[in-house]
ZALUMVEX-763788 format. One record per residue (C-alpha): x, y, z; residue number from 1. Coordinates in pm, whole numbers. Layout:
<rs>
@u: X | v: Y | w: Z | seq: NUM
...
</rs>
This chain:
<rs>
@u: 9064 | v: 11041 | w: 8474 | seq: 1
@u: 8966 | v: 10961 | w: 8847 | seq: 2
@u: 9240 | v: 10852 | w: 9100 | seq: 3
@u: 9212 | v: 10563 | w: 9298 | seq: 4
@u: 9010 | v: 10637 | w: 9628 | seq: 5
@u: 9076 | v: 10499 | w: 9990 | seq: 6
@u: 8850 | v: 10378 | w: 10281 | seq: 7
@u: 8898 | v: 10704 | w: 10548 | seq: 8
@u: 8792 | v: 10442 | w: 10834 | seq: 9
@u: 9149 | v: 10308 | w: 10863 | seq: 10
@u: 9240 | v: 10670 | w: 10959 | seq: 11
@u: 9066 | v: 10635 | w: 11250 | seq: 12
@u: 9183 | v: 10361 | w: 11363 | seq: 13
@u: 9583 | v: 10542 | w: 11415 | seq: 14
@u: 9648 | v: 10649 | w: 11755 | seq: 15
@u: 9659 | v: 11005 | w: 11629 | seq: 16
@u: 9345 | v: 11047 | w: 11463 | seq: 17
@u: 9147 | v: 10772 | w: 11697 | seq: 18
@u: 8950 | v: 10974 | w: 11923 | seq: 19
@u: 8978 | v: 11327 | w: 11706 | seq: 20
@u: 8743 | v: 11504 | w: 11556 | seq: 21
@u: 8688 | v: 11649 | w: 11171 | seq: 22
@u: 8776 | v: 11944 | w: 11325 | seq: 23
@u: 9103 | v: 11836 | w: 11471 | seq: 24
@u: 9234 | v: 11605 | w: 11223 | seq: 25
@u: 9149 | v: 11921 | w: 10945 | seq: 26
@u: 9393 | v: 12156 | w: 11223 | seq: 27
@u: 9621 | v: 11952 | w: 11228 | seq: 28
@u: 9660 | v: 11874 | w: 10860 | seq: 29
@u: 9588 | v: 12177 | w: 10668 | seq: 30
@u: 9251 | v: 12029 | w: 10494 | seq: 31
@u: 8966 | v: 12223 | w: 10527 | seq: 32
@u: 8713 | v: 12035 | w: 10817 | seq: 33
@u: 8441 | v: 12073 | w: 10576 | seq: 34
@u: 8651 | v: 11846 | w: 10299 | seq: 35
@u: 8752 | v: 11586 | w: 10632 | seq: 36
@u: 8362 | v: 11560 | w: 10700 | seq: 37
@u: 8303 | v: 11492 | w: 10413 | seq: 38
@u: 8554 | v: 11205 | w: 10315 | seq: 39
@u: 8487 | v: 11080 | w: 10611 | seq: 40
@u: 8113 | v: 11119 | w: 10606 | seq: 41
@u: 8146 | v: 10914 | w: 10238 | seq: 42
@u: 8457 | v: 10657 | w: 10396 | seq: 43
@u: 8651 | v: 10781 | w: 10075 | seq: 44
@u: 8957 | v: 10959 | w: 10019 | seq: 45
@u: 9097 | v: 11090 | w: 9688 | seq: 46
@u: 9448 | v: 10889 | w: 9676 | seq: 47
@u: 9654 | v: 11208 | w: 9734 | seq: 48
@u: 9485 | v: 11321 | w: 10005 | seq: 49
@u: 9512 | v: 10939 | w: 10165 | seq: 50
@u: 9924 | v: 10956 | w: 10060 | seq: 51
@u: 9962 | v: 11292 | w: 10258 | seq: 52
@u: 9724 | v: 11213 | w: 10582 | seq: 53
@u: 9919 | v: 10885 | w: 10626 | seq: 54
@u: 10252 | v: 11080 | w: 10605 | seq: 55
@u: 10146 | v: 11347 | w: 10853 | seq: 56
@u: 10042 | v: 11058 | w: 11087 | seq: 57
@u: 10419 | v: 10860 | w: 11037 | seq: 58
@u: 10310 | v: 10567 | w: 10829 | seq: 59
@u: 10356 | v: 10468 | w: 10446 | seq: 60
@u: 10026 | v: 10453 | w: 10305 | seq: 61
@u: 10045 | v: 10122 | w: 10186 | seq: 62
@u: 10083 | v: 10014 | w: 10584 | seq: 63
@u: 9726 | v: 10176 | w: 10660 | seq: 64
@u: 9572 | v: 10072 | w: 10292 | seq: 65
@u: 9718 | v: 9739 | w: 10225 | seq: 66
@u: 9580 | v: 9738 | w: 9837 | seq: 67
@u: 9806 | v: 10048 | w: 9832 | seq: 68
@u: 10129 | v: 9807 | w: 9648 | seq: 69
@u: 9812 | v: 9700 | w: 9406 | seq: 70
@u: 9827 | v: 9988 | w: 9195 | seq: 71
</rs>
């Protein structure tokens, strides 16, 4: 069974991952940059990987992915 997948746009939209690239946001979380161009390349995150990028940045993921309290 598939996960629910995320929109990576509204990443980019955070103060801390605005104006960085694949290659930063990947240092700075621990993903490979290959995996972050690629999600972001596609706008589409596996739901874990959307839970633990909106943590590192300081928000719930429901406040970045409002469908989030949908489940």
């Amino acid at each position: 069974m598939r996960g629910r997948r995320y929109p990576f746009r509204p990443l980019l939209d955070l103060d801390c991952y605005r104006l960085a690239s694949s290659r930063e946001i990947a240092k700075r979380t621990g993903y490979n940059d290959s995996t972050i161009r690629r999600w972001r390349t596609a706008d589409s995150l596996p739901e874990q990987a959307a839970d633990f990028l909106a943590v590192r940045a300081g928000y719930h993921p429901g406040n970045i992915w409002p469908e989030w309290w949908t489940q």
